[in-house]
N, C-alpha and C positions, 0 to 999 in steps of 0.2 A: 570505753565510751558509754555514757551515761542511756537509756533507753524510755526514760522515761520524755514525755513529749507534754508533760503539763507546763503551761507558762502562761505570765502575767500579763497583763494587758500592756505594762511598760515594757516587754519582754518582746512580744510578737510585734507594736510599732517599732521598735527596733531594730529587729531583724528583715522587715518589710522595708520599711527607709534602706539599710544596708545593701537589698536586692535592685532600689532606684540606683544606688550607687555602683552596681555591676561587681558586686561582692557573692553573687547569690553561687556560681559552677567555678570560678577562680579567683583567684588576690588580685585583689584592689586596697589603693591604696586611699586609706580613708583619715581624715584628720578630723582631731575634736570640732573645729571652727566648723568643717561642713557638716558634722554629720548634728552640730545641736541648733545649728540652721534650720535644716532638715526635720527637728523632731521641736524647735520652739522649746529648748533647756538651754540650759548652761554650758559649758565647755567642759566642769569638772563631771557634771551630771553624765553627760555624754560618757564622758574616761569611767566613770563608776559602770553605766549599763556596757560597755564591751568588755570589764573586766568580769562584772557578774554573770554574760552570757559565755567566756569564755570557762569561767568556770560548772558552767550547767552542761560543757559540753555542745551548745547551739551555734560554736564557731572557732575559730582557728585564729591566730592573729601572729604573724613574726616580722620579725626588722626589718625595713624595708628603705635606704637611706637612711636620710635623718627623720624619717617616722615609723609609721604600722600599716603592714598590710594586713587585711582583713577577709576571710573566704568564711561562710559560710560552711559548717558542718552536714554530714547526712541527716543526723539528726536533726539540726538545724531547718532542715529544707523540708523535713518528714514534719516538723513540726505545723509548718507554715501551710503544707496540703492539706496534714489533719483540719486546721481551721479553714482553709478553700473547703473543704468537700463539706462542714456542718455548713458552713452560708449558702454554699451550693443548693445542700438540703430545703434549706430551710426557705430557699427563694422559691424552690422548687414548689415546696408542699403550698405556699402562698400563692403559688399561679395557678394549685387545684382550687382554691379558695371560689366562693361563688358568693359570699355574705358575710360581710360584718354583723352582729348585735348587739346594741347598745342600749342599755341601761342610765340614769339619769334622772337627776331633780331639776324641776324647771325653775327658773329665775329670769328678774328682769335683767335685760343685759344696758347697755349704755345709751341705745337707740341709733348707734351706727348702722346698723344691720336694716333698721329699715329704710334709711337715708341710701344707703349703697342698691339695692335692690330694687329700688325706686326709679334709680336711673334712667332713662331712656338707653342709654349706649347699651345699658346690662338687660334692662327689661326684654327689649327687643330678641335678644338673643339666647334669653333664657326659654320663649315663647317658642324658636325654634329647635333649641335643643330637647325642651319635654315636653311642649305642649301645652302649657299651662304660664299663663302670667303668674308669678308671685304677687300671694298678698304682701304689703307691703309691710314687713318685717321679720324676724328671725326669731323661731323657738329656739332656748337657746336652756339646755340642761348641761348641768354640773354632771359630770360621769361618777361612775359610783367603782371605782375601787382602780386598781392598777390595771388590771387587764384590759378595761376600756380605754382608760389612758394610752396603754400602747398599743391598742389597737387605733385611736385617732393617729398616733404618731404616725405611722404605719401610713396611714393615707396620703401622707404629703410626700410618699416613694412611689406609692402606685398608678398608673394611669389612668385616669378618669375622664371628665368630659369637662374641655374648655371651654369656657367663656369666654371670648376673646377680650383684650382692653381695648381702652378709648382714648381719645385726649379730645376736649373742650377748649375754651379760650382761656379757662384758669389752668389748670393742671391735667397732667396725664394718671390714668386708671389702668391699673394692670390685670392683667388675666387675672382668672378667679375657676379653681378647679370644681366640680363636682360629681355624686356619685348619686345614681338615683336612688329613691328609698320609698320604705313604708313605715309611717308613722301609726304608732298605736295599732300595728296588724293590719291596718286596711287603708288608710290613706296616705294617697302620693304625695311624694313631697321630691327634697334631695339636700343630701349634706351636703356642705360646704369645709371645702379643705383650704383656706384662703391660707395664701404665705406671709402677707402683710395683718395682721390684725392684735388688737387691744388683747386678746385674749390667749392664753396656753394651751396645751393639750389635754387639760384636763376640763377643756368645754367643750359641746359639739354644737354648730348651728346649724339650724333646718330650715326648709324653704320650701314651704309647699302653698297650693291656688286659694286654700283653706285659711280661714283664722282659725289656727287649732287650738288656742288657748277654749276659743269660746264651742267649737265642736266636740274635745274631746273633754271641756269642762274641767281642763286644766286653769291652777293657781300656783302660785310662787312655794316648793316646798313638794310638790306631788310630785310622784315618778313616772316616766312617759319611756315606754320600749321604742328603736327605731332601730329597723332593717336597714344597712346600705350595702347597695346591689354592685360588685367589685368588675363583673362585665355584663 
């Protein structure tokens, strides 16, 4: 039996699906139709991934009626903890976390962000989460390489400070996360990690009491550092 415990990312959903399926300590008996349900492929795709894990060693498979049962190898399961214990890691080492830094070119953005923050339902609430009314609108910097990128990502996992939502007589407004910060080293503000918005993770919007284009003498094109504060 094979000892090595490298595998693919089509390899470990696979074997994770299989463990929904109560394949993980004994045979189960698993048909193509469920299991590419299960994983959103095809039926033959499916017959291909348990024929390649059975060949990796990551699992067992024998006659089972008129189909297959399917158990999960030591290997197989050793694989699966290996990957529990990095995420484990890595969640871990993110709840030492005390600070995001981010990096970024400013631009105009659409002018939603000042229409949203505007609000009364949100303003209100923003005043008693930090203190501070927002000026009405959003710095809003393009991030500057991957690592900032997956660091915004990252925010929409983390727990930060709600905003609760509203609803008016036209439409309903949903929560709206944020994290407090400092812009340009010294002034307050706070990202925003909105779930609904125009934008991807390769932008970060800011909210602080300041017009900061015009305090920190920012233009469209300059780079602005901001801290956000993760507890």
């Amino acid at each position: 039996m094979p000892k090595d415990l490298s595998h693919s990312p089509q390899e470990l959903a696979t074997l994770m699906e299989l463990v929904r399926l109560k394949a993980s300590h004994s045979f189960a008996e698993v048909s193509s139709s469920r299991l590419s349900a299960g994983l959103g492929i095809s039926q033959q795709a499916s017959s291909q991934r348990l024929i390649g894990l059975e060949k990796s060693g990551f699992i067992e498979r024998v006659h089972s009626g008129r189909g297959l049962s399917v158990r999960l190898t030591e290997v197989g399961l050793l694989a699966l903890r290996s990957h529990y214990d990095d995420l484990k890691g890595l969640f871990e080492e993110r709840r030492n976390e005390r600070e995001y830094e981010f990096r970024g070119k400013v631009f105009t953005g659409l002018g939603e962000g000042s229409y949203y923050v505007s609000l009364r339902g949100y303003s209100s609430h923003f005043l008693d989460a930090f203190e501070f009314k927002p000026f009405p609108g959003t710095l809003n910097l393009r991030l500057a390489g991957p690592m900032m990128v997956e660091q915004r990502r990252r925010l929409g996992y983390l727990t930060g400070i709600e905003i609760p939502g509203f609803h008016d007589r036209k439409r309903t407004y949903g929560p709206v996360k944020c994290f407090r910060a400092h812009v340009g080293g010294r002034y307050p503000g706070a990202v925003l990690a909105i779930e609904r918005t125009h934008y991807d993770d390769t932008v970060l919007e800011v909210i602080s009491p300041l017009n900061l284009r015009k305090v920190l003498k920012l233009k469209d094109g300059d780079e602005c550092s901001v801290t956000a504060f993760l507890q």
